[in-house]
C-alpha positions as CSV (number, residue, x, y, z in Angstrom):
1,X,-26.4,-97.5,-1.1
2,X,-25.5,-93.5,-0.1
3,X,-28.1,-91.2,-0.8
4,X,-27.4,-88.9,-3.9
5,X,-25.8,-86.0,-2.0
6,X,-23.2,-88.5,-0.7
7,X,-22.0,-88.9,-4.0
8,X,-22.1,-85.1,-5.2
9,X,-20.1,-84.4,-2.0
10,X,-17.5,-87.2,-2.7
11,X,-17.4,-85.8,-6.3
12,X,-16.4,-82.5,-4.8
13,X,-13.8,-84.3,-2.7
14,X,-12.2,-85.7,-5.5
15,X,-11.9,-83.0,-7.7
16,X,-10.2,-81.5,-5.1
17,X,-7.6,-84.3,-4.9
18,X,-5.5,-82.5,-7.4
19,X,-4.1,-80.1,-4.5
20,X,-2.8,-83.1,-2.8
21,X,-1.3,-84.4,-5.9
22,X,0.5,-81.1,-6.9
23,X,1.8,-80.5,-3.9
24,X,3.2,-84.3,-4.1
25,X,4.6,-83.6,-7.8
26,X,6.5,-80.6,-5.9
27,X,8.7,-83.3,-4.0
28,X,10.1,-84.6,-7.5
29,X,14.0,-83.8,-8.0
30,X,14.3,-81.2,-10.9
31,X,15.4,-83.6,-13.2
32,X,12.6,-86.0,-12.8
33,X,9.0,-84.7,-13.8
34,X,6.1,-87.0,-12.9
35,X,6.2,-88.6,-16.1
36,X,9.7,-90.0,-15.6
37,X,8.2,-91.0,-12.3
38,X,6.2,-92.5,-13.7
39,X,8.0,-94.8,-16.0
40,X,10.6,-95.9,-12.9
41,X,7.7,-96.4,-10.9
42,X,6.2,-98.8,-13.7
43,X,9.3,-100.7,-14.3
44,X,10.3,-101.2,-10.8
45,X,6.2,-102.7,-10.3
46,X,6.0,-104.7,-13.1
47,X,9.5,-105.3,-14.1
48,X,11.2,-105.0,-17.7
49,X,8.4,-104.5,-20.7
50,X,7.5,-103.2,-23.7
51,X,6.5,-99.8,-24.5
52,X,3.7,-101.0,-25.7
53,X,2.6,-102.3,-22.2
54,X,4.4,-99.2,-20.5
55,X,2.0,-96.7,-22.8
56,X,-1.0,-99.2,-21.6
57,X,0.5,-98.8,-17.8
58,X,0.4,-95.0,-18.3
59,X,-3.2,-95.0,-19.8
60,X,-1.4,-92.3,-22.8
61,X,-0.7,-92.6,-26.4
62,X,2.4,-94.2,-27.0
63,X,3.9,-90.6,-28.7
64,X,3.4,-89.4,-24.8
65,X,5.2,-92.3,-23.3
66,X,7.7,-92.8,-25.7
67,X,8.5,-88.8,-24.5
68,X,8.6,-89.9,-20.7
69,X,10.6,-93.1,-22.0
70,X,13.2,-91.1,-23.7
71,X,14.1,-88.7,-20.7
72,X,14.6,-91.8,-18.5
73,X,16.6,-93.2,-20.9
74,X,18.9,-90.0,-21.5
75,X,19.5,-89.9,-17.5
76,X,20.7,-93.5,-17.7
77,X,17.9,-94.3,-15.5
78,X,16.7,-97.2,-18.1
79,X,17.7,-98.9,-20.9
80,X,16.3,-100.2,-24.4
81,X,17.0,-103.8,-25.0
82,X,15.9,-105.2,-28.4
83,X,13.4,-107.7,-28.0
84,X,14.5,-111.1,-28.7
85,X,10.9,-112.1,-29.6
86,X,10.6,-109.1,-31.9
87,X,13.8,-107.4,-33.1
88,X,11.8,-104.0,-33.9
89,X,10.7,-103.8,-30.7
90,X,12.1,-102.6,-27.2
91,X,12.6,-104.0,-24.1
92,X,12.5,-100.9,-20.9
93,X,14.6,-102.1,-18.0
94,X,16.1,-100.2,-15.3
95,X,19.4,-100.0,-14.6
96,X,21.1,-99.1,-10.9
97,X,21.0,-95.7,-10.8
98,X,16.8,-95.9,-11.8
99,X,16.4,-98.1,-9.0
100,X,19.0,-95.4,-6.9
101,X,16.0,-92.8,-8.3
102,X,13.3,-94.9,-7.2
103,X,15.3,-95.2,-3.4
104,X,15.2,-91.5,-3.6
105,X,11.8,-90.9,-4.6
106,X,10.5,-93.3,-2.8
107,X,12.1,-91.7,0.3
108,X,10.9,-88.0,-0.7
109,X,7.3,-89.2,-1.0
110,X,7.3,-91.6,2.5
111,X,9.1,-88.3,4.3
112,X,6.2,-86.0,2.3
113,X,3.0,-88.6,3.8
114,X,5.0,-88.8,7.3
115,X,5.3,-84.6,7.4
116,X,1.6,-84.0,6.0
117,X,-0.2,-86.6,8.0
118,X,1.8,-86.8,11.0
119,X,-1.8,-85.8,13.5
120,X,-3.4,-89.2,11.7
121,X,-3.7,-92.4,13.7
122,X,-2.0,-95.9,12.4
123,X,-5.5,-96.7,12.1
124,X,-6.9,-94.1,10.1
125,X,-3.8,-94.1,7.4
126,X,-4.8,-97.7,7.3
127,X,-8.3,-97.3,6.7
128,X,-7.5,-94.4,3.9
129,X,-5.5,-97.2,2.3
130,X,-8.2,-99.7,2.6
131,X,-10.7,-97.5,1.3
132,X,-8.6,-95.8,-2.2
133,X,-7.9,-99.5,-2.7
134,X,-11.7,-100.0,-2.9
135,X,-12.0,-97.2,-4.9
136,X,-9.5,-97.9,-7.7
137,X,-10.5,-101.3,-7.5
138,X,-14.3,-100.2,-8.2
139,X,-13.2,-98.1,-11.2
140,X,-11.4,-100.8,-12.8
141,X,-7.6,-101.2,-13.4
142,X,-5.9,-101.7,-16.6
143,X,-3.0,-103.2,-14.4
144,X,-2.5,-106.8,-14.3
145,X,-3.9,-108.4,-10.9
146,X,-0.6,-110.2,-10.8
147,X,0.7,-107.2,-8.9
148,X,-1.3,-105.2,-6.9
149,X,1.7,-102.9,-4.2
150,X,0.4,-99.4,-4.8
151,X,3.0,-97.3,-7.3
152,X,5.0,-95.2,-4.6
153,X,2.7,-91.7,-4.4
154,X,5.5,-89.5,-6.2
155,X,4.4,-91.7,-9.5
156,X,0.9,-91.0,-8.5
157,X,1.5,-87.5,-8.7
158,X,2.0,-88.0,-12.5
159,X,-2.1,-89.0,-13.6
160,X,-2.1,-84.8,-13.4
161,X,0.1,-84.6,-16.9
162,X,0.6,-88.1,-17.8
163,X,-2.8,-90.1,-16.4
164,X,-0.5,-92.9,-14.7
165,X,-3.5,-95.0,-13.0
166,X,-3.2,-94.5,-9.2
């Protein structure tokens, strides 16, 4: 176990994480705010669901996500199905031009990791992956296990307003 001034250092280190996610919010087009990112990130991971689940995925209150949900939805970026199981309720799916916005977030946040650590070895991004996996996976995930690809790091940018679970 680390001695106790391990921890109050890697407590210092995290707080200080929210630099690195600002500056990876700043990458999102105009139109898309990290809560949007959010939701497209979502969909694409766990495929078409409720907002019941999607509000669960963003760790909010479903007021907040059904916000997030709606600007998607006026982009054209996803769409609101009625549940078969449940004609009150909503099913989120995206549509081609929110998996088009994905493709282009996705490729703004790989060219953003590629730029900022482009002195890092193979070997240490690997390691960094291997060890924030440990990390989430000590803190618990409100995920399902059935999926566990990382939400493409533009999404991640969003826990700062919307508390997506990175």
């Amino acid at each position: 176990m680390a001695a106790q001034r391990h921890y109050d250092e890697l407590a210092r280190q995290l707080s200080a994480f929210g630099a690195v996610k600002r500056d990876m919010a700043r990458i999102l087009p105009h139109d898309c705010p990290a809560g949007s990112a959010a939701v497209l990130a979502l969909l694409k991971r766990y495929g078409d669901m409720r907002m019941s689940r999607m509000a669960e995925l963003m760790a909010v209150d479903m007021s907040v996500a059904s916000r997030h949900v709606a600007h998607t939805a006026d982009r054209g970026w996803i769409e609101r199905r009625p549940d078969p199981a449940d004609k009150r309720s909503r099913i989120l799916t995206l549509t081609a031009e929110g998996h088009e916005q994905m493709n282009n977030l996705d490729a703004r946040t790989t060219e953003l990791l590629a730029e900022r650590l482009s002195d890092w070895s193979d070997d240490e991004v690997n390691q960094l992956i291997a060890l924030m996996t440990r990390l989430r996976d000590s803190f618990g995930d409100c995920r399902t296990t059935a999926s566990r690809a990382p939400l493409p790091v533009a999404a991640q940018a969003s826990t700062q307003t919307t508390r997506t679970p990175a």
